[in-house]
C-alpha positions as CSV (number, residue, x, y, z in Angstrom):
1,X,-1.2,8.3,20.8
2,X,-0.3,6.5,23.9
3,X,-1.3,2.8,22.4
4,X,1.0,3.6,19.5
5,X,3.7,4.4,22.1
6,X,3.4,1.7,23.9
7,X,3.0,-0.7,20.6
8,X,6.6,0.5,19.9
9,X,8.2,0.8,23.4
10,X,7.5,-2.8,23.9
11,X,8.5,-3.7,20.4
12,X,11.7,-2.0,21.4
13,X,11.4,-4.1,24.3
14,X,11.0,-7.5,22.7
15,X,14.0,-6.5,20.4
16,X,16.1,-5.6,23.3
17,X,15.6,-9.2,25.2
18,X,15.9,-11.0,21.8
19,X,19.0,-9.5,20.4
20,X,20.8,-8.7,24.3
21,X,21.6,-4.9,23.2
22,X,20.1,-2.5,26.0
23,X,16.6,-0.5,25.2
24,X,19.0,2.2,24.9
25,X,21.2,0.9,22.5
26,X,18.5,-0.8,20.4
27,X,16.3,2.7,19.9
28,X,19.7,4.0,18.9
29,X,19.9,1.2,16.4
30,X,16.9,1.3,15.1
31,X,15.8,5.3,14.8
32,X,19.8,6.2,13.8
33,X,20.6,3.7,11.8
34,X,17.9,1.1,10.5
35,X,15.1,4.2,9.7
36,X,17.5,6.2,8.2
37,X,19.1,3.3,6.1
38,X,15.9,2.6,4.7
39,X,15.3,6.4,3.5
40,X,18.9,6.8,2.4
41,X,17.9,3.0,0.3
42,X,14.8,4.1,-0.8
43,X,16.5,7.3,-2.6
44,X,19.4,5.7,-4.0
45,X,16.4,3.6,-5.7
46,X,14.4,6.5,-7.0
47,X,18.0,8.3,-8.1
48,X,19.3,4.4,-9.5
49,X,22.4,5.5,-7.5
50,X,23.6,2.6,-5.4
51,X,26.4,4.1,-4.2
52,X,24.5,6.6,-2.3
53,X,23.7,3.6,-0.1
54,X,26.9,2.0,-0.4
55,X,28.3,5.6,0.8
56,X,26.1,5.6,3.8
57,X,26.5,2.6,4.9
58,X,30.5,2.7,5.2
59,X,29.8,5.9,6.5
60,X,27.8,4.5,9.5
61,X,30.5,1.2,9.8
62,X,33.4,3.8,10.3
63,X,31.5,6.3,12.7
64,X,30.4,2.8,14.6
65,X,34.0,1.7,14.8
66,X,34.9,5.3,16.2
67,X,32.5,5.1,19.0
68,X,34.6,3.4,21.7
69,X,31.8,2.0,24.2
70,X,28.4,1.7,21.8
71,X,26.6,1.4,25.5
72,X,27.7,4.3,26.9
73,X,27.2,6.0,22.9
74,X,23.5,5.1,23.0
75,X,22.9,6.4,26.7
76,X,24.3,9.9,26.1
77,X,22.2,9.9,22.4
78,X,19.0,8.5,23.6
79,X,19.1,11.3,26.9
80,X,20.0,14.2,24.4
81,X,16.7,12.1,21.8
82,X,14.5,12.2,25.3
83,X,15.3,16.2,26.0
84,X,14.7,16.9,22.4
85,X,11.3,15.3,22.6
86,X,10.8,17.3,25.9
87,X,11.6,20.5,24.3
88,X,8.2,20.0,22.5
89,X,6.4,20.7,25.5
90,X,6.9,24.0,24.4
91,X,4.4,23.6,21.3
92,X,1.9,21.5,23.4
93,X,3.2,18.3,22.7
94,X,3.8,15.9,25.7
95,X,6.8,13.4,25.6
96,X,4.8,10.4,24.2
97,X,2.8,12.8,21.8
98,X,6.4,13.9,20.4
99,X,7.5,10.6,20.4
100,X,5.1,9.5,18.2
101,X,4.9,12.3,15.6
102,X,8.8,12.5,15.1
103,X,9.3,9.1,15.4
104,X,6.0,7.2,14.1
105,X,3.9,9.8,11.7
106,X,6.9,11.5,10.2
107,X,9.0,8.7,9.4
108,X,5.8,6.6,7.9
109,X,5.0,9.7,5.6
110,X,8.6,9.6,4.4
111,X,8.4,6.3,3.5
112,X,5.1,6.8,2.0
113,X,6.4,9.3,0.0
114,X,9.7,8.1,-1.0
115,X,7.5,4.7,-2.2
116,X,4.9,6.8,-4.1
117,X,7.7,8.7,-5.8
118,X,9.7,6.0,-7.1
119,X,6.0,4.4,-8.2
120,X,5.2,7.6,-10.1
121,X,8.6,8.7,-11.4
122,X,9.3,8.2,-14.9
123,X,11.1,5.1,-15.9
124,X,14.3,5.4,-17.7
């Protein structure tokens, strides 16, 4: 578990340098917005509902342009993402461990998922 945590910390990393957003504000990004974007597109695919997307997106541009100082945004978000992780010591789980299942394994069976759905729905 720890080389997939460290594949995607420094992919974060890399991300961060490339695009000049903080680590902060680029797991924010991605893990908030980009993850979830891709579930909410997925669905409106398997429903053939685009405005389900459409919705969510204008939802996320209006809550962005509410957020007065995205830095200071992501900093409070990603502590309160890091003590939610921690709170799985609880179970047994160590921070990276938790990292990776709710971060990694869950959101790559979603996806999975959501794909072999729309293979296996019925066309209409």
């Amino acid at each position: 578990m720890t080389s997939i945590f460290n594949l995607v910390y420094q992919l974060l990393k890399w991300l961060s340098k490339i695009s000049g957003f903080t680590y902060r504000e680029i797991n924010i990004i991605v893990y908030f917005i980009i993850i979830p974007s891709f579930f909410i597109f997925l669905i409106s695919r398997i429903l053939k509902q685009k405005y389900i997307i459409i919705g969510f997106l204008l939802l996320v541009l209006v809550l962005l342009l509410l957020v007065p100082d995205f830095k200071l945004f992501s900093s409070q978000l990603f502590d309160k993402s890091v003590s939610f992780l921690n709170s799985f010591n609880n179970i047994g789980l160590n921070y990276i461990q938790a990292s990776v299942v709710i971060c990694v394994i869950i959101p790559v069976i979603i996806i999975i998922s959501l794909f072999y759905l729309k293979k296996n729905l019925p066309q209409s």
